[in-house]
N, C-alpha and C positions, 0 to 999 in steps of 0.2 A: 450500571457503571459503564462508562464509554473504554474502550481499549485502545492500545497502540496500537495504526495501523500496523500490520505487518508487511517486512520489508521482504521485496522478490528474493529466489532464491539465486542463485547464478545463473542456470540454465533457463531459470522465468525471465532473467533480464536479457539475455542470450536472445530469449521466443522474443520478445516484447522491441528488440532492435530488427531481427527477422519481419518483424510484423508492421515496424514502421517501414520499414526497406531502407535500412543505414547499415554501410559496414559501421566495425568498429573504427576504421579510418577519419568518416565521414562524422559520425559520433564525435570523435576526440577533437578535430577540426571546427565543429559547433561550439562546442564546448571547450575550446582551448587546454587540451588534455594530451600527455603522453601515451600514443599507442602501446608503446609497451607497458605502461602501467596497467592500462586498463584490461590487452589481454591476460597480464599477471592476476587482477583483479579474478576475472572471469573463468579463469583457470584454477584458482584458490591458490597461487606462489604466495598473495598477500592480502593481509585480511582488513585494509581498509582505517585502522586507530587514526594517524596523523595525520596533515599535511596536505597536499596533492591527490594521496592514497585514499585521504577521509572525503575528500570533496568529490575526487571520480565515485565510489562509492555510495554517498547520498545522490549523487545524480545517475546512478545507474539505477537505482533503488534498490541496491540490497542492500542500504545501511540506514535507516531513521536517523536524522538528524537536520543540522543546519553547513550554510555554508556561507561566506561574506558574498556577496553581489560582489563585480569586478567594480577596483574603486578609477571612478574617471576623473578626468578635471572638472565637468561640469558638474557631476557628482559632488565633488568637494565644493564647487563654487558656491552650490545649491543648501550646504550644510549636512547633504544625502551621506557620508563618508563611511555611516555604519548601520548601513540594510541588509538583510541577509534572505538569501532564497531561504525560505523555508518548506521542509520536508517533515511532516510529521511530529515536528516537537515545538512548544512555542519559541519563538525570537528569542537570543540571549540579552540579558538585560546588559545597557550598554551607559558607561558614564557621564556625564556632561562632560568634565572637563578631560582634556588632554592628560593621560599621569606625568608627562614631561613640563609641563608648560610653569 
């Protein structure tokens, strides 16, 4: 039976930015991310559920999941508008149509 990978602990994601040689400044700025989120993240203030919180968190790796790819205009031109970095769980299934349209 294959397992979930498991996701770093905080102080493994801590070693593993240590190890790439990124502050967490440099991190947030790749990744278009609030520093203070992510040092809240890494410090345990917040534990990652929603938002911004859930997207630092799959990309720090302490959180299995997905996250949407940033949507661009060529993105959309291309019909690309719903990719998602994936992190250890399959893609969410995604509609054809618009629910507005």
């Amino acid at each position: 039976m294959d397992t979930m990978p498991s996701p770093f602990t905080r102080e493994q994601a801590r070693a593993e930015l240590d190890r790439l040689g990124l502050s967490i400044a440099e991190f947030c700025r790749r990744n278009t991310l609030n520093t203070s989120l992510v040092s809240d993240l890494l410090n345990g203030r917040k534990k990652g559920r929603r938002g911004e919180a859930h997207r630092a968190a799959v990309l720090l790796g302490i959180k299995v999941g997905t996250v949407p790819s940033a949507i661009t205009t060529s993105a959309l031109a291309q019909g690309r508008c719903h990719e998602h970095i994936q992190t250890g769980l399959p893609s969410l299934p995604v509609a054809d149509a618009h629910p507005y349209q």
